[in-house]
N, C-alpha and C positions, 0 to 999 in steps of 0.2 A: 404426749403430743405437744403439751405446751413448753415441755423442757424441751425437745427438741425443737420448737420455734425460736426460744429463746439463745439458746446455743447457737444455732444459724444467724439471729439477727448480732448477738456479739461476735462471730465471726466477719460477719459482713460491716461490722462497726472497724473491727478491727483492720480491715484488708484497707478501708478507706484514710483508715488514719495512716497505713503505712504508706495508702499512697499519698498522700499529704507530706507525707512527712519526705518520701523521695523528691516530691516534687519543691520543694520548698531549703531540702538541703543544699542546692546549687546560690542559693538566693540569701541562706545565711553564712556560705562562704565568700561569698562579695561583699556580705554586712559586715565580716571580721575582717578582710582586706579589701579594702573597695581601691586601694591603689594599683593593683593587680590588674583591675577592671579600666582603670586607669590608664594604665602604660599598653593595654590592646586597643585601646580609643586611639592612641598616638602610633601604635604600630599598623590601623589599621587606616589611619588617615597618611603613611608613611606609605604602603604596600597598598594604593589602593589602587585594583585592577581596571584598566579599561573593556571589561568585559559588562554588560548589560545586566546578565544574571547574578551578577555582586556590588553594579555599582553605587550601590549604597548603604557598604558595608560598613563603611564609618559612619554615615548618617544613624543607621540603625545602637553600632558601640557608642557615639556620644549620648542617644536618647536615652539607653540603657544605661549609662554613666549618672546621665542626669536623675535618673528615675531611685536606683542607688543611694546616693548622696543626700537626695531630700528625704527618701525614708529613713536611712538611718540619725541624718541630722534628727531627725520628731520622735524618734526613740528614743536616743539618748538624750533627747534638749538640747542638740546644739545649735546655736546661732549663725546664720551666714550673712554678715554685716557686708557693707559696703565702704569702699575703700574709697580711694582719689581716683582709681582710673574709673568706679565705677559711671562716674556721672558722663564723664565726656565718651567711652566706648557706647553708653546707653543713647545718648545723643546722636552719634554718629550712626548707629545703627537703626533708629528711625527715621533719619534722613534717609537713609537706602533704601527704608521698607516704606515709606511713604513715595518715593522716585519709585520703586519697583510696581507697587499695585496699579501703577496707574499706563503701564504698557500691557500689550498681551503676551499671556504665559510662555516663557522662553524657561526650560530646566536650567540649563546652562547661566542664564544671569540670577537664576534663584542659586545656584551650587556655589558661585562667586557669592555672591551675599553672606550666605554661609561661613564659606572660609575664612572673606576678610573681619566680618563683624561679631558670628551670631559663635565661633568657637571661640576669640579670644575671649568673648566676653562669659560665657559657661566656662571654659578652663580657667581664667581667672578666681573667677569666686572659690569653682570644686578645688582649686587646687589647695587653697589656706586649709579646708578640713580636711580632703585628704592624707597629705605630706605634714601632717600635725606632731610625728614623733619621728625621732632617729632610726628607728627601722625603714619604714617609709620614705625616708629619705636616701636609706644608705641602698634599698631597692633602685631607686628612681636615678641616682649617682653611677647603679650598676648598669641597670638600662640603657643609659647614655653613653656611656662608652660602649656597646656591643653596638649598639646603632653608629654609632661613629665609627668602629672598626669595620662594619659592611660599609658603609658607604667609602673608607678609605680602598677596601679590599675591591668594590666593584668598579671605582674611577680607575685604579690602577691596570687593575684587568682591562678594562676599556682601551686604553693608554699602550699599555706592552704587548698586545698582543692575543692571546688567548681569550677570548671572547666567547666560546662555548662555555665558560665556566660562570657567568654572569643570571644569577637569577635576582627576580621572574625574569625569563626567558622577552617578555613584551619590551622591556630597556630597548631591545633590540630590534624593535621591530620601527623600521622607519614611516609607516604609515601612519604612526601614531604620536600625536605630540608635536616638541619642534626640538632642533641643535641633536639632532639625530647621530653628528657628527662630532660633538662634546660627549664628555663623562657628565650625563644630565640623572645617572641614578634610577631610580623609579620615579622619583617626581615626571619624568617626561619632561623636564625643562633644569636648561644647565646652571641659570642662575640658584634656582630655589635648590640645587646639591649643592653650591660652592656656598652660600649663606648657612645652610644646615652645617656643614664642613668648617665653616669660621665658628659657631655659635658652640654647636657640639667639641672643639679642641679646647675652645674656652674656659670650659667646661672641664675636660681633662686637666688641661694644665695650670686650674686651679687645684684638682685631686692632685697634681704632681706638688703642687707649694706645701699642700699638707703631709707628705710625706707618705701618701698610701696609695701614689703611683708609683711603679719602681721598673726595674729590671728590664728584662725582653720587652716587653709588653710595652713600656713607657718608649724604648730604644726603635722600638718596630713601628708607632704609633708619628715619632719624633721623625721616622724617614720617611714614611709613606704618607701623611696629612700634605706636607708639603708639594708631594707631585699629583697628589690627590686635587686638589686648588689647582694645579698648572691644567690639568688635565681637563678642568669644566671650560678653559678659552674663552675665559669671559672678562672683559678686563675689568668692570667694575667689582668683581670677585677678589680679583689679581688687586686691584687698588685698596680695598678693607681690609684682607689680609695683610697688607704690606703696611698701613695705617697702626692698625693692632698689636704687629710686632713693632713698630717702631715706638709707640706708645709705651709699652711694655719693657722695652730697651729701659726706662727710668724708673720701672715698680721697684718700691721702698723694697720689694721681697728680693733677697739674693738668689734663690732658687727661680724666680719668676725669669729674672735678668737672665740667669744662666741658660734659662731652659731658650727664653727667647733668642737670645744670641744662637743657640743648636739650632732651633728653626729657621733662622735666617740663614743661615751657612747651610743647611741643607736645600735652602729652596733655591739658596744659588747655583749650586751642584748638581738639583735637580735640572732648573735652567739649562745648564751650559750643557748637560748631557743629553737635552731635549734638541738644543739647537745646533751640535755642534755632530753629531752621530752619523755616522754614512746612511749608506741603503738600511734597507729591511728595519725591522723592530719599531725600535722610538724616532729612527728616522725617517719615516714615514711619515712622521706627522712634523717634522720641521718647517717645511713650509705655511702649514698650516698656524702652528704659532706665532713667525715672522711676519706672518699676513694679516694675524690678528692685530698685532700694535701698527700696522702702518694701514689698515682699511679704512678708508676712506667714508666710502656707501652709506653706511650706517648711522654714523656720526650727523651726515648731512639732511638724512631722513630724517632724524631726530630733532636737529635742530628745524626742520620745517616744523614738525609738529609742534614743539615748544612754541615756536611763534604764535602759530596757530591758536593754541592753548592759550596764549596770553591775549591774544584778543576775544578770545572766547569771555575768560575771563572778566577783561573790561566791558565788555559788551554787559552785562550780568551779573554784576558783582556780588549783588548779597545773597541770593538762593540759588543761582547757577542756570544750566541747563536742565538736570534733570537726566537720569541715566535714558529715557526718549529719544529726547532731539539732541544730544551728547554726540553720540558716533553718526548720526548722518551728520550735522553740520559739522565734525572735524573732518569728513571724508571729503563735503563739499570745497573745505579751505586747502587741503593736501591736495592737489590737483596735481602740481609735476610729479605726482608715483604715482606708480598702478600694484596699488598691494589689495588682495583680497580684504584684506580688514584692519586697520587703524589703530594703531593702541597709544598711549601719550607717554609711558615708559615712563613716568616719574608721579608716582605717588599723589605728592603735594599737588601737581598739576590740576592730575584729575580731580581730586578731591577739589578742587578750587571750581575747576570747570563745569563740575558737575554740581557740586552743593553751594557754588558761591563762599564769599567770606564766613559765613555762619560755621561752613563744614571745616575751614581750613583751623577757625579761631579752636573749634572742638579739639583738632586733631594736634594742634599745639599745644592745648591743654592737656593730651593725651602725654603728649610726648614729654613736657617738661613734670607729668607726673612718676612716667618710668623710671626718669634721672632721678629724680627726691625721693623714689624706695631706695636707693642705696647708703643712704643717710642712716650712719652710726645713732641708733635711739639712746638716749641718756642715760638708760638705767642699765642693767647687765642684760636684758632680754634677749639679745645676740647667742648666739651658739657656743659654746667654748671655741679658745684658740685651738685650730684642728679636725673643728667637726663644720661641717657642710653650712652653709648661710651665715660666715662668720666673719668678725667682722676683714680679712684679708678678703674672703668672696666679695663683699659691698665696695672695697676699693675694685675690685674689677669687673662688676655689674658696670658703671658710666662706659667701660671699653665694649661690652656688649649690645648694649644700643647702641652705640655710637657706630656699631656693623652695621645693624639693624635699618638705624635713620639714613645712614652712607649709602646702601643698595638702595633705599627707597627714593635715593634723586635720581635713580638710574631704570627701575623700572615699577610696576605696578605692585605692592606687597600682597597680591590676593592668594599664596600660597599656605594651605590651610596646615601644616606639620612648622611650619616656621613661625608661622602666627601663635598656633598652640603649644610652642616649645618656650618663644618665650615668656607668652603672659602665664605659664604653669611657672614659669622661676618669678615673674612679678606678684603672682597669688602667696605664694610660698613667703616671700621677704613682705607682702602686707600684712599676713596673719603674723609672722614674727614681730613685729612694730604696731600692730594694733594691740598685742597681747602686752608689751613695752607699755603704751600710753595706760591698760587698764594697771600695770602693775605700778606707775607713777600716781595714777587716782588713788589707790593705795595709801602709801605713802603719804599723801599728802589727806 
C-alpha cells in the first residue's frame, strides 16, 4: 500500500514538473532571443487593428517585452544604464503624466501618451540589451527590410489599382482613421507611412553601401520606394524625401551617391508618369497630385493655428497650458474654421503650448542628443567596416533625424512604430558608445 502511495505521489510529482516545464518552455525561448519578442512589439504596434477585441495588442507585446528584458537582465547581471536621451525623454514624459492625471480619463489621450513618450522611452533602453550581438542585429536588419517591402508593396497597390490585394483589409475602410484617399498603410494616416517609408529606405540603402543589398530585390526596392512616397500625397513627405536624396547626392560613399542619383531619376519617372498618364490606372489620381502642390486650404488653416499657438505660447510661457485647457482654448482662437477637432501639426508647437518653455528646452535636449549618438567614439568600439552600426551607418544617422525633426514642423510625431523605430536605432548606437567609453576606462 505504501509503495503504491509512493508511486502515485512521484507520478503526480512528475506530471507537475512536466507541466512546469511546458509552461515555462515558451518563456525560455524569449530568454534566448528576446529580440524575436522584440520585432512582434514593433510588428504589432505596426499592424495594430482598429478592432476593440485586440486593441491592445501592442500594449500587452511591449509589457511582455518589458517583463523579458528585466528578467533576463537579473539573470545574467546585466546592467541597463542610461544614456543622454535618457534624462530629457524621462522629463518630457512626466510632463505629460503629470498634464494627463489631472483631466478626466480619456483612453485615447492616455494611447498618445503612450506612443509619443512611454515607447521611445522603453525601446530606447531594451533596445542596447537586446540588439547586443551580430545575430540580433542581422535579424532586426532583416525585419526592416520586409517591413519596408509591404509597405512599398501596399502604397503601390493603393496607387495602381488593385486594391483587393491590400492587407489588413481595414487600410480600406474609410470610416476609419483620416487620408482615406492616400497610401496611408496600416498606420491609418499617410504621413506616419511616408516617414516609416523615408526611415525604413534609409535603412536599406545603408545595407546597399555595405554591399549585402544587391540584385532584384535592391532593383525592385530602388522603383517602387520612390512611387511608394508619391503615393502617401503628402508634401511634407515629398519635401524630407527629396531633402535626403539631395543630402546624400554628396555622401563621401560612392555607392550611397550612385544609388541616390537611381532614386532621384526614378522618382522623377515616377512623377512625370503620375501626372502625365490619360484615363484609367495612375491617371486617376493625376489630379489628385496636381492638387496637392497648389492647395491652398490647408496651408491657411495651418497657419491660423500656428498663430494661435504662438500666442498660446506667450500667454504661458514656462509650464504652458497643460494637455486641459490646450484644445479648448486653441479651438476658442481658430474661430474662422469649423473643424470637428484642432490639432497644431507641428510638434515643437504643441510641446511649447502645452508644456511651456520647460518642455520645449527638454525636447531640444532630446533632439541635439539623437545627433551626438552618431558621433564616431575614439576607440575601435564601432562595428567593422561592413557590418550594421558602422561607422559609414553614423555618417547617415544625422540624415535620419534630420527626416525625423523635418516632419515634426509639419505635424504632431505621436505615431508610436515611428517613434519606436527610431529610438530602437538610437538604443542600439548608445550601447555601442557606452560600451566605447567603458573600453577607454580601460585603457586609461
Amino acid at each position: 500500500m505504501a509503495t503504491a502511495e509512493r508511486s502515485m505521489r512521484q507520478k503526480s510529482g512528475a506530471g507537475v514538473e512536466a507541466l512546469a516545464v511546458s509552461l515555462f518552455r515558451p518563456l525560455q525561448a524569449l530568454l534566448g532571443a528576446p529580440e524575436l519578442l522584440f520585432m512582434a512589439a514593433l510588428t504589432a504596434m505596426l499592424l495594430r487593428p482598429p478592432d476593440l477585441r485586440f486593441y491592445g495588442a501592442d500594449r500587452i507585446a511591449l509589457g511582455l517585452l518589458v517583463f523579458v528584458v528585466l528578467l533576463r537582465a537579473l539573470l545574467l547581471r546585466q546592467s541597463i544604464g542610461s544614456g543622454p536621451l535618457t534624462w530629457p525623454l524621462l522629463g518630457l514624459l512626466l510632463l505629460a503624466f503629470a498634464s494627463l492625471v489631472h483631466q478626466p480619463y480619456e483612453s485615447a489621450s492616455w494611447s498618445v501618451f503612450a506612443a509619443k513618450w512611454v515607447t521611445p522611452f522603453v525601446l530606447y533602453h531594451a533596445a542596447g540589451v537586446v540588439f547586443g550581438d551580430e545575430v540580433s542585429q542581422r535579424r532586426f536588419e532583416i525585419f526592416s527590410l520586409v517591413v519596408l517591402a509591404y509597405l512599398t508593396v501596399t502604397a503601390v497597390l493603393f496607387l495602381s489599382g488593385p486594391k483587393w490585394l491590400i492587407f489588413p483589409p481595414f487600410i480600406l475602410d474609410e470610416n476609419l482613421g483620416i487620408h482615406a484617399d492616400r497610401a496611408r498603410g496600416p498606420f491609418l494616416q499617410a504621413v506616419a507611412n511616408g516617414v516609416s517609408l523615408n526611415l525604413l529606405g534609409l535603412l536599406a540603402l545603408d545595407r546597399f553601401r555595405r554591399g549585402k543589398l544587391g540584385g532584384m530585390t535592391a532593383l525592385l526596392l530602388a522603383a517602387g520606394l520612390p512611387l511608394a512616397v508619391l503615393a502617401t500625397r503628402t508634401r511634407a513627405v515629398w519635401l524630407s524625401f527629396a531633402v535626403s536624396l539631395l543630402w546624400l547626392l554628396f555622401s563621401p560613399s560612392r555607392r550611397v551617391r550612385h544609388a541616390c542619383l537611381g532614386l532621384t531619376l526614378a522618382a522623377a519617372v515616377a512623377w512625370l508618369g503620375v501626372v502625365t498618364f490619360g484615363d484609367g490606372g495612375l491617371g486617376d489620381a493625376r489630379r489628385s497630385f496636381t492638387g496637392r502642390l497648389e492647395e491652398r486650404g490647408p496651408v491657411e488653416f495651418r497657419l491660423s493655428v500656428y498663430r494661435a499657438g504662438w500666442e498660446m505660447l506667450r500667454e504661458r510661457p514656462w509650464l504652458g497650458w497643460g494637455a486641459q485647457q490646450m484644445q479648448p482654448e486653441l479651438e476658442r482662437r481658430v474661430s474662422d474654421f469649423h473643424e470637428d477637432t484642432f490639432y497644431f501639426h507641428n510638434t515643437y508647437l504643441e510641446i511649447g503650448a502645452e508644456h511651456g518653455l520647460a518642455g520645449l528646452a527638454l525636447y531640444g535636449w532630446l533632439a541635439l542628443g539623437l545627433l551626438a549618438l552618431g558621433r564616431t567614439p575614439k576607440t575601435a568600439a564601432v562595428s567593422p567596416d561592413g557590418e550594421f552600426l558602422d561607422r559609414g551607418f553614423r555618417a547617415l544617422w544625422p540624415v535620419m533625424v534630420g527626416v525625423y525633426l523635418l516632419n515634426a514642423c509639419f505635424v504632431v510625431m505621436n505615431y508610436q512604430f515611428v517613434n519606436g523605430l527610431l529610438f530602437t536605432l538610437a538604443g542600439m548606437l548608445e550601447a555601442q558608445n557606452r560600451w566605447g567609453r567603458r573600453f577607454d576606462a580601460v585603457l586609461l
